[in-house]
C-alpha positions in Angstrom: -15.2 41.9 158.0 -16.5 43.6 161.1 -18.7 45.9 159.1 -20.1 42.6 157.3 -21.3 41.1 160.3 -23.0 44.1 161.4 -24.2 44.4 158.0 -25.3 40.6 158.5 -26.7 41.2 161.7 -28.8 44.4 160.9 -30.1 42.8 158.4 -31.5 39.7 160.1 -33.2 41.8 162.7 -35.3 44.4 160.2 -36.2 40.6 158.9 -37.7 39.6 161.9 -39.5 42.9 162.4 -41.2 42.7 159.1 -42.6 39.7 159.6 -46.4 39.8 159.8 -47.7 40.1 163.1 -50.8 37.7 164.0 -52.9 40.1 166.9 -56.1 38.5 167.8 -59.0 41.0 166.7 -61.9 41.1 169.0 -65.0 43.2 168.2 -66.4 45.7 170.7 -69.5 43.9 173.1 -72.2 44.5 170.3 -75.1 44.2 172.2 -77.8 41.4 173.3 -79.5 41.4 170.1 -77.1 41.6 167.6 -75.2 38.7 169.2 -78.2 36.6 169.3 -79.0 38.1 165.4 -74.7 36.7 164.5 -75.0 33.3 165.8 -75.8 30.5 164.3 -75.9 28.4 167.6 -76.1 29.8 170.8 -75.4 26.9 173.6 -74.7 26.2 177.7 -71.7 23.8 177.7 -69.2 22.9 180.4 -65.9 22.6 178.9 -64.8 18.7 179.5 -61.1 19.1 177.4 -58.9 22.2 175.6 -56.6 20.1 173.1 -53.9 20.5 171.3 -55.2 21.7 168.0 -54.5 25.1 168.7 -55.0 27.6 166.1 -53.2 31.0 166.0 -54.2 33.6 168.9 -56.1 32.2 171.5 -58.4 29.8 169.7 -58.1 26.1 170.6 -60.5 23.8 170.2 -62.5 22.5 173.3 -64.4 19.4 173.8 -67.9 20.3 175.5 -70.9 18.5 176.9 -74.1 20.2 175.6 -76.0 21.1 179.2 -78.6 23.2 176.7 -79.3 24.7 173.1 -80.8 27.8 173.1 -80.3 28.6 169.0 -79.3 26.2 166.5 -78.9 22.6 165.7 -76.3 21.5 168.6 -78.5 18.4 170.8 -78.2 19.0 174.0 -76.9 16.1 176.0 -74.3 15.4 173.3 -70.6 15.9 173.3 -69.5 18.7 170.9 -66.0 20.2 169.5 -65.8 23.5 169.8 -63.4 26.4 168.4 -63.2 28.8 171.7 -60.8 31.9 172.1 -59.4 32.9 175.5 -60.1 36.3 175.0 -63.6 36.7 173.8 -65.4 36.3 177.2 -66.2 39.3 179.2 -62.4 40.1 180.9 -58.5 39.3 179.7 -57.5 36.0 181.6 -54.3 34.9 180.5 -53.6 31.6 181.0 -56.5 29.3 180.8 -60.2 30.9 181.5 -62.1 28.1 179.3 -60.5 25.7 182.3 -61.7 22.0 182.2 -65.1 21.2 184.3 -66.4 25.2 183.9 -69.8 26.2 182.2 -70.2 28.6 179.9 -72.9 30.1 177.3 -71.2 30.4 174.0 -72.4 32.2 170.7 -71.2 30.2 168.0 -70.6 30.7 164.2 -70.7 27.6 162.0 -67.2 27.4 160.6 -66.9 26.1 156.5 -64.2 24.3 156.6 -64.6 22.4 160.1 -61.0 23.1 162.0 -59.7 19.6 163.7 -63.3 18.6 164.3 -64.8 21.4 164.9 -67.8 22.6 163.4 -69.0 25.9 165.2 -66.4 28.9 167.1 -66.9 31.7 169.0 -68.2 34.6 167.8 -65.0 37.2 167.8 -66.6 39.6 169.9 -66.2 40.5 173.9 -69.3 38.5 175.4 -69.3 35.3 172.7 -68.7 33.5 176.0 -70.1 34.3 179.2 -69.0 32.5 182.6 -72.2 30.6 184.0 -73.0 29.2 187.5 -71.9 25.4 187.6 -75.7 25.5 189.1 -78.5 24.1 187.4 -77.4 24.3 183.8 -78.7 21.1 183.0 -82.2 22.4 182.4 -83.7 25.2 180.2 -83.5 28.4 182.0 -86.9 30.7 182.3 -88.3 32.9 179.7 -90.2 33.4 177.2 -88.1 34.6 174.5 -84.3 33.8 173.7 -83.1 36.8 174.9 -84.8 36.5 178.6 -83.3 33.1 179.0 -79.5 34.3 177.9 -80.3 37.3 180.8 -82.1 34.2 183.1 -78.7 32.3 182.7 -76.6 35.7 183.0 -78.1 36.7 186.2 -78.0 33.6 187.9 -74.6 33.7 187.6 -74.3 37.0 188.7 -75.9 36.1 191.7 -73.4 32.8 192.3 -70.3 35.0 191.5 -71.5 37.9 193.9 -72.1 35.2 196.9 -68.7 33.4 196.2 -67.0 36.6 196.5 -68.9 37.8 199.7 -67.3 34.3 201.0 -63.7 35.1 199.8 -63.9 38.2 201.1 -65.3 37.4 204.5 -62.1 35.2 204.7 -59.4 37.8 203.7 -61.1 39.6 206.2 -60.3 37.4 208.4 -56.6 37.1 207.4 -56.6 40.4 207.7 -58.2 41.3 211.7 -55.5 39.0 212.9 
């Protein structure tokens, strides 16, 4: 009997290990061009809501406001459902990096079928979604051709994230001279 239930046991585990393992599979950073070439829409939206309509790995679908369109036939102004990932922006948050009330510019393949509502998702690559400045989003950045305004809108907020942490480090300085 003993020998069944090991039997039993064994066999339930190499189960479990067999079953297919869903691992979210996210392209190298491709470059500029070739993002800007793989999108069908390429937008500035702060996220408003992630809901529950989560699909496997990462993706869940967000409800955006449409600061700008850069590529495609999202109106800016209007409220969109989008198909984000977590991981596809340019570092590994866990947790919740596509937070509520944060801008972002998102390069977007239309999806056929829609998922929940959603019509376009992120690209699967590292940089489909780069972190913006909540600054000034609301009106098309400089430049005369589609790539200089994605590098307008990516500098800016390399400037914004440099300044906030030259403020939280002048703090934990602080903290730390005590």
């Amino acid at each position: 009997m003993k020998d069944i239930k090991s039997g039993l046991l064994c066999l339930g585990v190499l189960s479990l290990l067999a079953l297919p393992c869903q691992a979210v599979v996210i392209g190298a950073y491709p470059g500029l061009d070739k993002l800007i070439d793989q999108s069908d829409a390429i937008v500035v939206v702060r996220i408003n809501d992630a809901f529950a309509a989560s699909g496997p790995n990462g993706w869940m679908n967000h409800k955006c406001l449409v600061y700008q369109t850069l590529k495609g036939d999202l109106k800016s102004g209007t409220q969109a459902t989008l198909f984000l990932n977590e991981f596809v922006g340019p570092r590994l948050n866990f947790g919740q990096p596509l937070a509520p009330m944060t801008n972002h510019l998102v390069f977007l393949k239309r999806m056929q079928p829609s998922f929940r509502g959603a019509n376009y998702s992120a690209i699967t690559c590292e940089g489909a979604d780069l972190p913006l400045s909540p600054l000034g989003n609301e009106t098309k950045p400089e430049g005369k051709t589609l790539k200089a305004q994605i590098q307008t809108l990516v500098r800016h907020y390399k400037t914004y994230r440099d300044e906030q942490i030259k403020r939280e480090d002048a703090v934990l300085d602080k903290a730390l001279a005590e």
